[in-house]
PDB file of N, CA, C and O in Angstrom:
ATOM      1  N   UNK A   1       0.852  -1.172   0.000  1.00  0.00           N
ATOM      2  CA  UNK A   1       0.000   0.000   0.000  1.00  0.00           C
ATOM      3  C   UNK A   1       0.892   1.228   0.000  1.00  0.00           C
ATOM      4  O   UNK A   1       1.885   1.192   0.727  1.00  0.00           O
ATOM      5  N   UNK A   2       0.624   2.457  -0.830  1.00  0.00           N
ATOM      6  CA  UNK A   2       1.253   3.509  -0.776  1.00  0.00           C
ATOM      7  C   UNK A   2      -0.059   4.407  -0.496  1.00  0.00           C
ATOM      8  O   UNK A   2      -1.228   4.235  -0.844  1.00  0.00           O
ATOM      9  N   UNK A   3       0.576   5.462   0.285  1.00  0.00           N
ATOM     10  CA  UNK A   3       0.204   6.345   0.648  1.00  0.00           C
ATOM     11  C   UNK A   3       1.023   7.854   0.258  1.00  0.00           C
ATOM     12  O   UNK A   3       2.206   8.050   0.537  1.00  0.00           O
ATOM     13  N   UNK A   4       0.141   8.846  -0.435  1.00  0.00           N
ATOM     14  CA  UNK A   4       0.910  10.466  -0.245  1.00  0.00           C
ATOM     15  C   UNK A   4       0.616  11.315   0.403  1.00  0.00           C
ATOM     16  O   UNK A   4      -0.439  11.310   1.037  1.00  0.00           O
ATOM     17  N   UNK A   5       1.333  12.132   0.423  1.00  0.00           N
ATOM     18  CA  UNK A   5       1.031  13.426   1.369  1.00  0.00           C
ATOM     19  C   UNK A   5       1.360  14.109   0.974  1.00  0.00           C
ATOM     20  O   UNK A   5       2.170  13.975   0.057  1.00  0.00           O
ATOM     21  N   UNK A   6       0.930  15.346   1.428  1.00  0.00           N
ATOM     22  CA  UNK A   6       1.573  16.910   0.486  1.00  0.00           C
ATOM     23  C   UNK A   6       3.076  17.075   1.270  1.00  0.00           C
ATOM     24  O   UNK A   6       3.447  16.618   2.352  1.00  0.00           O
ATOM     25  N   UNK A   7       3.748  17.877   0.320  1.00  0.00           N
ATOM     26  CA  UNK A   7       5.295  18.221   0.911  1.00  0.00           C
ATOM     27  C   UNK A   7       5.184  18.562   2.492  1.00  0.00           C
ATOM     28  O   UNK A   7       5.739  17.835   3.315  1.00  0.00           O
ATOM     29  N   UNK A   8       4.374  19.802   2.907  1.00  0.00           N
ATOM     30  CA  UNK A   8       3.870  19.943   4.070  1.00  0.00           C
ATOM     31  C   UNK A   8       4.184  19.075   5.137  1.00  0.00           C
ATOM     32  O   UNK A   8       5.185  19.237   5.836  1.00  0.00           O
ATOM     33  N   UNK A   9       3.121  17.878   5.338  1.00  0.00           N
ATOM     34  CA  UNK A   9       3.143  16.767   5.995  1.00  0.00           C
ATOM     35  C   UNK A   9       3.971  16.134   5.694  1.00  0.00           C
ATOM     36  O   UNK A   9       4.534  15.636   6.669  1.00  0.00           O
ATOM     37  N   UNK A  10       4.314  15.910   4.913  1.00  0.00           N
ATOM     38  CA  UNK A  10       5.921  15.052   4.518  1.00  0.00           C
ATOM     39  C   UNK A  10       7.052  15.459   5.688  1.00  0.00           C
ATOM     40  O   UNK A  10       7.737  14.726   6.401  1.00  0.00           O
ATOM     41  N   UNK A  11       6.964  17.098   5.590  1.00  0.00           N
ATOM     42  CA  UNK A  11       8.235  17.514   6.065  1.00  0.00           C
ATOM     43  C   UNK A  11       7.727  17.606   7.685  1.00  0.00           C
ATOM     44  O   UNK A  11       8.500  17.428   8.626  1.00  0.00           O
ATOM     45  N   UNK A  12       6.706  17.826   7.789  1.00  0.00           N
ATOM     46  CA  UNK A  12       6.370  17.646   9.395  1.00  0.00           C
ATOM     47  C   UNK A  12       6.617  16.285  10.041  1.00  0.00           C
ATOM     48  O   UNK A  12       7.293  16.175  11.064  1.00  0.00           O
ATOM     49  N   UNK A  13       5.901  14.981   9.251  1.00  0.00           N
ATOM     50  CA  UNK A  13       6.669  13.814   9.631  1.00  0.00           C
ATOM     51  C   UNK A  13       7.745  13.273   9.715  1.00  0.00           C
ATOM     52  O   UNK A  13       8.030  12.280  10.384  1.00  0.00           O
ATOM     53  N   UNK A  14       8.683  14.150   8.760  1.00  0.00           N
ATOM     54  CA  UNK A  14       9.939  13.654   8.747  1.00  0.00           C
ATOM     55  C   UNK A  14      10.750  14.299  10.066  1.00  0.00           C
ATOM     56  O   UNK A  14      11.598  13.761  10.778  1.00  0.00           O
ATOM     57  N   UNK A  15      10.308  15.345  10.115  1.00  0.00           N
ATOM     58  CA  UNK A  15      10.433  16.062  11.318  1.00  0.00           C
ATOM     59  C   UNK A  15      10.375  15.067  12.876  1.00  0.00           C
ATOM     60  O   UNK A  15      11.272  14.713  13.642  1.00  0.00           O
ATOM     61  N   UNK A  16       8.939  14.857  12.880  1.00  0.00           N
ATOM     62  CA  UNK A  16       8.702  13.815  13.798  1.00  0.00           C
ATOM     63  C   UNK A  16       9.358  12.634  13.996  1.00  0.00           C
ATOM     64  O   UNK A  16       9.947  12.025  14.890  1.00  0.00           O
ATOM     65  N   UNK A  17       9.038  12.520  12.816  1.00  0.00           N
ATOM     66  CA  UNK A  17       9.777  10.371  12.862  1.00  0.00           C
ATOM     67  C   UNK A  17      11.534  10.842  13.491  1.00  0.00           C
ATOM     68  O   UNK A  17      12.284  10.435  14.379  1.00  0.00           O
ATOM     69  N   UNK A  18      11.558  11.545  12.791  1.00  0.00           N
ATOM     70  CA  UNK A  18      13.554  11.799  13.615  1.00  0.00           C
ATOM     71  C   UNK A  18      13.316  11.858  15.047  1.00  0.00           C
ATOM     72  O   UNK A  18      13.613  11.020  15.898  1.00  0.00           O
ATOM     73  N   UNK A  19      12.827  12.797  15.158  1.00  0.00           N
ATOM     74  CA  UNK A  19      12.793  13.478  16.983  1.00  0.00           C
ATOM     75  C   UNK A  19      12.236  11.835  17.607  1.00  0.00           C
ATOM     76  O   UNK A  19      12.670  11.352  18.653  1.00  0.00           O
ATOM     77  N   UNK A  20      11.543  11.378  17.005  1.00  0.00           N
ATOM     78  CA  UNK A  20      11.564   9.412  18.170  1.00  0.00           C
ATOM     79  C   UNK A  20      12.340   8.914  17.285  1.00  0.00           C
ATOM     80  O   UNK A  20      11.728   7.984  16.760  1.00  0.00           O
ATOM     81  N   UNK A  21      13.430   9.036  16.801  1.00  0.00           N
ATOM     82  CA  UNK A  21      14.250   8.038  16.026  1.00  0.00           C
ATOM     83  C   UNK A  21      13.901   7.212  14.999  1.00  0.00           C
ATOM     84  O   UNK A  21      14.897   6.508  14.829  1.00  0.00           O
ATOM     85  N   UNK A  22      13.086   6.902  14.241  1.00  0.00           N
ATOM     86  CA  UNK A  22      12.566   6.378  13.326  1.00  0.00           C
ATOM     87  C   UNK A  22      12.251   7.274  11.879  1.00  0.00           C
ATOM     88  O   UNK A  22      11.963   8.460  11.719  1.00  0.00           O
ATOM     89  N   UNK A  23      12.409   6.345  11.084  1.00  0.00           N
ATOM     90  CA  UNK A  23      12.608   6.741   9.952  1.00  0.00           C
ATOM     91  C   UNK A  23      10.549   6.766   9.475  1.00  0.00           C
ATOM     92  O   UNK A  23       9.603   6.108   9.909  1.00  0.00           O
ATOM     93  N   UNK A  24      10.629   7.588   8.688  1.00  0.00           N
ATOM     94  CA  UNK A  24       8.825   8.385   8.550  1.00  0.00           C
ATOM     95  C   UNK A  24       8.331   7.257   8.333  1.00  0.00           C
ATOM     96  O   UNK A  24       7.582   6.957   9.263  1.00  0.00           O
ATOM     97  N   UNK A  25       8.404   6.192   7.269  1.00  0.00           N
ATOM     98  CA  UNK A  25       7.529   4.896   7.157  1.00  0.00           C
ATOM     99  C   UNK A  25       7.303   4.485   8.503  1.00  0.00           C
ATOM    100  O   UNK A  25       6.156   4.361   8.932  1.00  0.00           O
ATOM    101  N   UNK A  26       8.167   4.298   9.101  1.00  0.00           N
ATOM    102  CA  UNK A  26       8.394   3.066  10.010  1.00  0.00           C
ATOM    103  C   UNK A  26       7.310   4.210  11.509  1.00  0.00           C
ATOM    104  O   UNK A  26       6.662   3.689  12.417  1.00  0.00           O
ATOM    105  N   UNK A  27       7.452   5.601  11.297  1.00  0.00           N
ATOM    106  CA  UNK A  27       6.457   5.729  12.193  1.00  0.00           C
ATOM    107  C   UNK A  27       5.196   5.665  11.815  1.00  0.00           C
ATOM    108  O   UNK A  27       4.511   5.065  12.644  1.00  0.00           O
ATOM    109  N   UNK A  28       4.697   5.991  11.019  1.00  0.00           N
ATOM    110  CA  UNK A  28       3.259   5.771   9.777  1.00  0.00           C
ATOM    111  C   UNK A  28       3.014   4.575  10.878  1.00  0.00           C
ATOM    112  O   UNK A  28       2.289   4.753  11.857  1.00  0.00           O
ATOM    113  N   UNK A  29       3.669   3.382  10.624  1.00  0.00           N
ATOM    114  CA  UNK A  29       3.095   2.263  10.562  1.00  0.00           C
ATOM    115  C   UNK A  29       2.895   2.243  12.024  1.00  0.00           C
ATOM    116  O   UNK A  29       1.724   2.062  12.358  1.00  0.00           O
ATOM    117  N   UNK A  30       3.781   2.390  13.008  1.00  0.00           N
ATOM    118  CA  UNK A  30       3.453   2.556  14.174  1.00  0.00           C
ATOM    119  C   UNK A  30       1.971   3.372  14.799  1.00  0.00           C
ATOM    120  O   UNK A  30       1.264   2.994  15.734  1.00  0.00           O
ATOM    121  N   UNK A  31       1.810   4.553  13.961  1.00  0.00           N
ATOM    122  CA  UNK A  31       0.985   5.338  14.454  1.00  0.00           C
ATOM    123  C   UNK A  31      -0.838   4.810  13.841  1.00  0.00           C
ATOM    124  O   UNK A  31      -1.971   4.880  14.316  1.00  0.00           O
ATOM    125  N   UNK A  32      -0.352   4.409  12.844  1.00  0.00           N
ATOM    126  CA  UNK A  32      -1.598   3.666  12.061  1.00  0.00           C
ATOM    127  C   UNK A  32      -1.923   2.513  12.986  1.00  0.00           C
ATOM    128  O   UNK A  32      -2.982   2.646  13.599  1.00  0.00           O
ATOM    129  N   UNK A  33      -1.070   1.153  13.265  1.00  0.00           N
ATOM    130  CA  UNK A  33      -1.177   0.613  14.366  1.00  0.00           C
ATOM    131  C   UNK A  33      -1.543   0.817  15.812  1.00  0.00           C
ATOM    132  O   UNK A  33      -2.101  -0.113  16.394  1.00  0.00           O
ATOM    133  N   UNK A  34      -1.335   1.728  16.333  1.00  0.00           N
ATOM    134  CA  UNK A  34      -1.350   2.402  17.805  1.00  0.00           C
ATOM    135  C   UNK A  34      -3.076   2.631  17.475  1.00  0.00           C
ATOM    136  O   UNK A  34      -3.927   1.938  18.033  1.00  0.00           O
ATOM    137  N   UNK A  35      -3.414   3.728  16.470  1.00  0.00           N
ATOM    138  CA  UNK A  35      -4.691   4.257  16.282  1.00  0.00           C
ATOM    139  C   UNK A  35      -5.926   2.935  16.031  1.00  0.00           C
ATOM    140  O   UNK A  35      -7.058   2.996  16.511  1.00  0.00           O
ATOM    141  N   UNK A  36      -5.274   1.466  14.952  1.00  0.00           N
ATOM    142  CA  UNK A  36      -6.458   0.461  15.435  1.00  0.00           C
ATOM    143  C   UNK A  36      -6.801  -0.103  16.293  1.00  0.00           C
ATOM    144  O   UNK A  36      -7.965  -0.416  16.546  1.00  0.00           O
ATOM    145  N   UNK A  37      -5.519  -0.417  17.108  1.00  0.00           N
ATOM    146  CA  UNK A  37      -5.948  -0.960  18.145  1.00  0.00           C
ATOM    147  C   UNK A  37      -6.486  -0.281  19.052  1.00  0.00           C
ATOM    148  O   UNK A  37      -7.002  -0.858  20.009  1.00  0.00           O
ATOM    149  N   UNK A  38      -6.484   1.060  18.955  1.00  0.00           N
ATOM    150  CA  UNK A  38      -7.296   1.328  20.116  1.00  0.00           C
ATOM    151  C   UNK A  38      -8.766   1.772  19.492  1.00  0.00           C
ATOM    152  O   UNK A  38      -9.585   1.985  20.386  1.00  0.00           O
ATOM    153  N   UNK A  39      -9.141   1.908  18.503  1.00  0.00           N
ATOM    154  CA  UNK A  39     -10.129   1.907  17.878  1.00  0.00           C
ATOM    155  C   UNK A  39     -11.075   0.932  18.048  1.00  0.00           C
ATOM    156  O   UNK A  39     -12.281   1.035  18.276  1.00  0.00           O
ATOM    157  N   UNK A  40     -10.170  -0.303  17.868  1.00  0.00           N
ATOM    158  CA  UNK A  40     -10.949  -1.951  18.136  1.00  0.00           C
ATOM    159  C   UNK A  40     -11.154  -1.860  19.694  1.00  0.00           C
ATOM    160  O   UNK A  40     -12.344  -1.954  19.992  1.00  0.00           O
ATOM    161  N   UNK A  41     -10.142  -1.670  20.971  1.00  0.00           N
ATOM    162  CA  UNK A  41     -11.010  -1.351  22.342  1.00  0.00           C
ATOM    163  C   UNK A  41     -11.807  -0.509  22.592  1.00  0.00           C
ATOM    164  O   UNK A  41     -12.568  -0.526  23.560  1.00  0.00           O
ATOM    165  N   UNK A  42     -11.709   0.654  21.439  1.00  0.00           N
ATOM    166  CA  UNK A  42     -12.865   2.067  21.901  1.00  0.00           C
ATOM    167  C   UNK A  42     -13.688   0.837  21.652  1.00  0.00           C
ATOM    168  O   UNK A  42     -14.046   0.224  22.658  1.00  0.00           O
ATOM    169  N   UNK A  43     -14.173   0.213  20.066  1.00  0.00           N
ATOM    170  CA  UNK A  43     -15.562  -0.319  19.703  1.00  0.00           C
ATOM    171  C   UNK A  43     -15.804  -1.378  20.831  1.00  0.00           C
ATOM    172  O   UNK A  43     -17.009  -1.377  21.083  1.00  0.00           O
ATOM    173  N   UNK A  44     -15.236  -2.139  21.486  1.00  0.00           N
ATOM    174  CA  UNK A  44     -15.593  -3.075  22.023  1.00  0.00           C
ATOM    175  C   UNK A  44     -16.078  -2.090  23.606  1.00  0.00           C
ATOM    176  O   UNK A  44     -17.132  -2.245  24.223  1.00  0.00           O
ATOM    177  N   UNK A  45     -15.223  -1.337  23.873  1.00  0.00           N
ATOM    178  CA  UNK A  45     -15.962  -1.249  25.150  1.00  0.00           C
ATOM    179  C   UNK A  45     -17.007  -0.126  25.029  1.00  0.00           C
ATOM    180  O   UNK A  45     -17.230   0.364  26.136  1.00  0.00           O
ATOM    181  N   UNK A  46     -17.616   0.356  24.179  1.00  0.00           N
ATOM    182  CA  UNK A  46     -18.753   1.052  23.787  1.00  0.00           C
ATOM    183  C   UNK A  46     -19.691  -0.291  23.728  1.00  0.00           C
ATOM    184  O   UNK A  46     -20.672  -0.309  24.471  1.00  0.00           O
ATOM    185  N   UNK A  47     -19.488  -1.195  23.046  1.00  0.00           N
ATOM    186  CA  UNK A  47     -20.130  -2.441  23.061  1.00  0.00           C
ATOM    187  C   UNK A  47     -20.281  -3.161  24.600  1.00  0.00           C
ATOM    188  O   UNK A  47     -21.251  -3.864  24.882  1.00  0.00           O
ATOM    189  N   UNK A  48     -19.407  -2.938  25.347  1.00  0.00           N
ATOM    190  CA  UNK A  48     -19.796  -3.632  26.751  1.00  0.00           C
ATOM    191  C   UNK A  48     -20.793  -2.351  27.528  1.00  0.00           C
ATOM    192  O   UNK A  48     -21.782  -2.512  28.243  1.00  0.00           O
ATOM    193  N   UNK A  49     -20.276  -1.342  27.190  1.00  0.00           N
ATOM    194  CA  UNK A  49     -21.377  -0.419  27.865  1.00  0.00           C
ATOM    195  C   UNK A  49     -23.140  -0.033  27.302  1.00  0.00           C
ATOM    196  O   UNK A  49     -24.107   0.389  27.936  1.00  0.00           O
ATOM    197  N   UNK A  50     -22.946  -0.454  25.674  1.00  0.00           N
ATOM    198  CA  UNK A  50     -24.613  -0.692  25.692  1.00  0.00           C
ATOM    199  C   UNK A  50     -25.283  -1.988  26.077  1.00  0.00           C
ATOM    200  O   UNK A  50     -26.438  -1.924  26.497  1.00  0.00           O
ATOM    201  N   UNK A  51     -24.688  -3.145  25.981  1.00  0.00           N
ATOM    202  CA  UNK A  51     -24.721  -4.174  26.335  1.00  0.00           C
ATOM    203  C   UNK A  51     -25.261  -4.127  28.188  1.00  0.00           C
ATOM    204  O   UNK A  51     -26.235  -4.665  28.715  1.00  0.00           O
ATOM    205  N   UNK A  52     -24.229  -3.303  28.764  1.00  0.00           N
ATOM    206  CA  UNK A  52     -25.018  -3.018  30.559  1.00  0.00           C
ATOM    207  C   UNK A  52     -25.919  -2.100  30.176  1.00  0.00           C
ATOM    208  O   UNK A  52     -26.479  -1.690  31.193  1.00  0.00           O
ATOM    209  N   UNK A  53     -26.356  -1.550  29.170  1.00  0.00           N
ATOM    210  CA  UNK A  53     -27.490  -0.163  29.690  1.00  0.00           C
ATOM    211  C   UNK A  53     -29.132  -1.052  29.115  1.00  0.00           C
ATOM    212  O   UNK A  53     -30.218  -0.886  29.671  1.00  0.00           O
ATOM    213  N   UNK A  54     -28.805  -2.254  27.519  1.00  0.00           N
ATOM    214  CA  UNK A  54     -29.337  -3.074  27.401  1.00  0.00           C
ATOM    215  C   UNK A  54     -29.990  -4.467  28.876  1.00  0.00           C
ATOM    216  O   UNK A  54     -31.066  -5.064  28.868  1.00  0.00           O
ATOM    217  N   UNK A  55     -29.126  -4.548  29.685  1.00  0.00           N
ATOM    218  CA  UNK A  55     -29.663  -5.281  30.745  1.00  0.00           C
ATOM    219  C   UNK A  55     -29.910  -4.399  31.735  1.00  0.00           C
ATOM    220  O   UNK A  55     -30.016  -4.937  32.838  1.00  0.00           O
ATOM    221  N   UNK A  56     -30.070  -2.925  31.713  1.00  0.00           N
ATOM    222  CA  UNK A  56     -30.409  -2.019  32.925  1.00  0.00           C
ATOM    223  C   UNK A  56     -29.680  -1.633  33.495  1.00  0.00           C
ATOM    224  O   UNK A  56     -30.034  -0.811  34.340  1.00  0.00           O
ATOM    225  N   UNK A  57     -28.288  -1.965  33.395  1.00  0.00           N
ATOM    226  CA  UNK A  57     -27.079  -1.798  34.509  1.00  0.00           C
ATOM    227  C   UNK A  57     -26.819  -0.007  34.180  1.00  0.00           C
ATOM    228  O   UNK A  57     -26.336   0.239  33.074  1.00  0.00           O
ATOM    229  N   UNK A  58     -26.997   0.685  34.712  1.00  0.00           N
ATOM    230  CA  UNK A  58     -26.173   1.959  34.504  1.00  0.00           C
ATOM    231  C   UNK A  58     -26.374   2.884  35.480  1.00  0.00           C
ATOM    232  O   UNK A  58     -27.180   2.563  36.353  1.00  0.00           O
ATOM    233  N   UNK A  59     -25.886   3.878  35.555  1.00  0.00           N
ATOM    234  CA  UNK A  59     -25.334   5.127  36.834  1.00  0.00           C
ATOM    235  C   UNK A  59     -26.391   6.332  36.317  1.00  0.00           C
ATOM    236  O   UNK A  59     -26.425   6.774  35.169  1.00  0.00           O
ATOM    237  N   UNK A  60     -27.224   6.746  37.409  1.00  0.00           N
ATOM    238  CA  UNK A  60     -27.829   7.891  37.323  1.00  0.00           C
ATOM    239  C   UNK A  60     -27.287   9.137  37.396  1.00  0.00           C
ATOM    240  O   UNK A  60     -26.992   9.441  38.552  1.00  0.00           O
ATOM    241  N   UNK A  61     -27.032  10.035  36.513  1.00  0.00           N
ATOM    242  CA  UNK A  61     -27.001  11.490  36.202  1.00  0.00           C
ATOM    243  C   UNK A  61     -26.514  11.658  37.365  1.00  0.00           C
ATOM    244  O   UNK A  61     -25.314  11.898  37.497  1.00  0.00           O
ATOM    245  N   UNK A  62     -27.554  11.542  38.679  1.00  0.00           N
ATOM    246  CA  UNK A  62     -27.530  12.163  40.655  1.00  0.00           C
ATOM    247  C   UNK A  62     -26.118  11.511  40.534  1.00  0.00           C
ATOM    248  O   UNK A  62     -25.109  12.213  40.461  1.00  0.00           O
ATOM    249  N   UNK A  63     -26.078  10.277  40.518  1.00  0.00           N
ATOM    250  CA  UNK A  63     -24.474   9.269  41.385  1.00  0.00           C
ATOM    251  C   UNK A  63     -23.554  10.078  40.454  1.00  0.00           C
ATOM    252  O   UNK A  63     -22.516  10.388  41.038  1.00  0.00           O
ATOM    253  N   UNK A  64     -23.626  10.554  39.062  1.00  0.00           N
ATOM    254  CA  UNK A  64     -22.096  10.392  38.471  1.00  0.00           C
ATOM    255  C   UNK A  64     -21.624  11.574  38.774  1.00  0.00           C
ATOM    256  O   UNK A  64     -20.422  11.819  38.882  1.00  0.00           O
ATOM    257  N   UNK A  65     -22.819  12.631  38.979  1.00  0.00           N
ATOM    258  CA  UNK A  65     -22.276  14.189  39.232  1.00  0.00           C
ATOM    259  C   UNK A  65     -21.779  14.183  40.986  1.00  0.00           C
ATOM    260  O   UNK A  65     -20.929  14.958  41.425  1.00  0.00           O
ATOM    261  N   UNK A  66     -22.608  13.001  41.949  1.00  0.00           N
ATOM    262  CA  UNK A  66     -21.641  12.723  43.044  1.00  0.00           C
ATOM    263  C   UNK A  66     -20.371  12.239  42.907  1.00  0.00           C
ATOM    264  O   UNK A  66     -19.588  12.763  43.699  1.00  0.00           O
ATOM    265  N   UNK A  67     -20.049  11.689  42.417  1.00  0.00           N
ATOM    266  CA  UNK A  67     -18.682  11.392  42.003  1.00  0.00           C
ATOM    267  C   UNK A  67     -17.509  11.941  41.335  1.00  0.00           C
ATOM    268  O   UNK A  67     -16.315  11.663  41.442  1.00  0.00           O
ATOM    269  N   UNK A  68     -18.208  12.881  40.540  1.00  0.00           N
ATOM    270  CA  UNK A  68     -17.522  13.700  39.927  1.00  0.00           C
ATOM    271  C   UNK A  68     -17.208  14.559  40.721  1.00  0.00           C
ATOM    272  O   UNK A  68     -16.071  14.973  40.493  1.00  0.00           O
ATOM    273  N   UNK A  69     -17.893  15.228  41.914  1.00  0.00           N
ATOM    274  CA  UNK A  69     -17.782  15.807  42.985  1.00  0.00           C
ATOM    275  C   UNK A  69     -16.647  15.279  43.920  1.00  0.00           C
ATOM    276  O   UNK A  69     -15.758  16.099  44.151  1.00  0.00           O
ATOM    277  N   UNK A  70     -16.563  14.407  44.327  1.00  0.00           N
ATOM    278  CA  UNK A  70     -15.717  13.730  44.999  1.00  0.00           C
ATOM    279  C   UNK A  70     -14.839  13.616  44.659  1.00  0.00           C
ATOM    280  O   UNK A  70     -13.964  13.870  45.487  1.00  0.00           O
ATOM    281  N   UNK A  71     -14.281  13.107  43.065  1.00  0.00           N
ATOM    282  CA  UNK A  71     -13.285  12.990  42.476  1.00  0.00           C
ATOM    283  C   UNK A  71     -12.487  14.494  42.483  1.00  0.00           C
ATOM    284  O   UNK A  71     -11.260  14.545  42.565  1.00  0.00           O
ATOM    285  N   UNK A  72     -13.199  15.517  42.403  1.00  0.00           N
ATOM    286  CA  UNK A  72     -12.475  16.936  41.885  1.00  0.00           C
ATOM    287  C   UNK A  72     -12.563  17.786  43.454  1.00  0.00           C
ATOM    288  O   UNK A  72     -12.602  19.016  43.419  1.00  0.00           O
ATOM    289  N   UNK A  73     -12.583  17.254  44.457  1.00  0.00           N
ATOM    290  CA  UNK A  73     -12.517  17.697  45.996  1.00  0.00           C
ATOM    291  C   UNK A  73     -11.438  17.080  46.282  1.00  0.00           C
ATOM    292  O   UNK A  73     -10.573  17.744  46.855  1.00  0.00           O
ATOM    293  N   UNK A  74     -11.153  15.613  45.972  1.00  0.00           N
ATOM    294  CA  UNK A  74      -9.530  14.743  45.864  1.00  0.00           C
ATOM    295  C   UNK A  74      -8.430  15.416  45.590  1.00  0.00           C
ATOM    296  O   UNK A  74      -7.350  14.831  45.519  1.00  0.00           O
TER     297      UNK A  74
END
Protein backbone atom coordinates (compact mmCIF):
# COMPACT_ATOMS: atom_id res chain seq x y z
CA UNK A 1 0.00 0.00 0.00
CA UNK A 2 1.25 3.51 -0.78
CA UNK A 3 0.20 6.34 0.65
CA UNK A 4 0.91 10.47 -0.24
CA UNK A 5 1.03 13.43 1.37
CA UNK A 6 1.57 16.91 0.49
CA UNK A 7 5.30 18.22 0.91
CA UNK A 8 3.87 19.94 4.07
CA UNK A 9 3.14 16.77 6.00
CA UNK A 10 5.92 15.05 4.52
CA UNK A 11 8.24 17.51 6.06
CA UNK A 12 6.37 17.65 9.40
CA UNK A 13 6.67 13.81 9.63
CA UNK A 14 9.94 13.65 8.75
CA UNK A 15 10.43 16.06 11.32
CA UNK A 16 8.70 13.82 13.80
CA UNK A 17 9.78 10.37 12.86
CA UNK A 18 13.55 11.80 13.62
CA UNK A 19 12.79 13.48 16.98
CA UNK A 20 11.56 9.41 18.17
CA UNK A 21 14.25 8.04 16.03
CA UNK A 22 12.57 6.38 13.33
CA UNK A 23 12.61 6.74 9.95
CA UNK A 24 8.82 8.39 8.55
CA UNK A 25 7.53 4.90 7.16
CA UNK A 26 8.39 3.07 10.01
CA UNK A 27 6.46 5.73 12.19
CA UNK A 28 3.26 5.77 9.78
CA UNK A 29 3.09 2.26 10.56
CA UNK A 30 3.45 2.56 14.17
CA UNK A 31 0.98 5.34 14.45
CA UNK A 32 -1.60 3.67 12.06
CA UNK A 33 -1.18 0.61 14.37
CA UNK A 34 -1.35 2.40 17.81
CA UNK A 35 -4.69 4.26 16.28
CA UNK A 36 -6.46 0.46 15.43
CA UNK A 37 -5.95 -0.96 18.14
CA UNK A 38 -7.30 1.33 20.12
CA UNK A 39 -10.13 1.91 17.88
CA UNK A 40 -10.95 -1.95 18.14
CA UNK A 41 -11.01 -1.35 22.34
CA UNK A 42 -12.86 2.07 21.90
CA UNK A 43 -15.56 -0.32 19.70
CA UNK A 44 -15.59 -3.07 22.02
CA UNK A 45 -15.96 -1.25 25.15
CA UNK A 46 -18.75 1.05 23.79
CA UNK A 47 -20.13 -2.44 23.06
CA UNK A 48 -19.80 -3.63 26.75
CA UNK A 49 -21.38 -0.42 27.86
CA UNK A 50 -24.61 -0.69 25.69
CA UNK A 51 -24.72 -4.17 26.34
CA UNK A 52 -25.02 -3.02 30.56
CA UNK A 53 -27.49 -0.16 29.69
CA UNK A 54 -29.34 -3.07 27.40
CA UNK A 55 -29.66 -5.28 30.74
CA UNK A 56 -30.41 -2.02 32.92
CA UNK A 57 -27.08 -1.80 34.51
CA UNK A 58 -26.17 1.96 34.50
CA UNK A 59 -25.33 5.13 36.83
CA UNK A 60 -27.83 7.89 37.32
CA UNK A 61 -27.00 11.49 36.20
CA UNK A 62 -27.53 12.16 40.65
CA UNK A 63 -24.47 9.27 41.39
CA UNK A 64 -22.10 10.39 38.47
CA UNK A 65 -22.28 14.19 39.23
CA UNK A 66 -21.64 12.72 43.04
CA UNK A 67 -18.68 11.39 42.00
CA UNK A 68 -17.52 13.70 39.93
CA UNK A 69 -17.78 15.81 42.98
CA UNK A 70 -15.72 13.73 45.00
CA UNK A 71 -13.28 12.99 42.48
CA UNK A 72 -12.48 16.94 41.88
CA UNK A 73 -12.52 17.70 46.00
CA UNK A 74 -9.53 14.74 45.86
Amino acid sequence: MEISFGSEVEAKLGQIASQNGKKPDEFVRDMVTTYLDHDEWFRREVGKGLASLDQGKFVSEEEVRRQMQQILRS
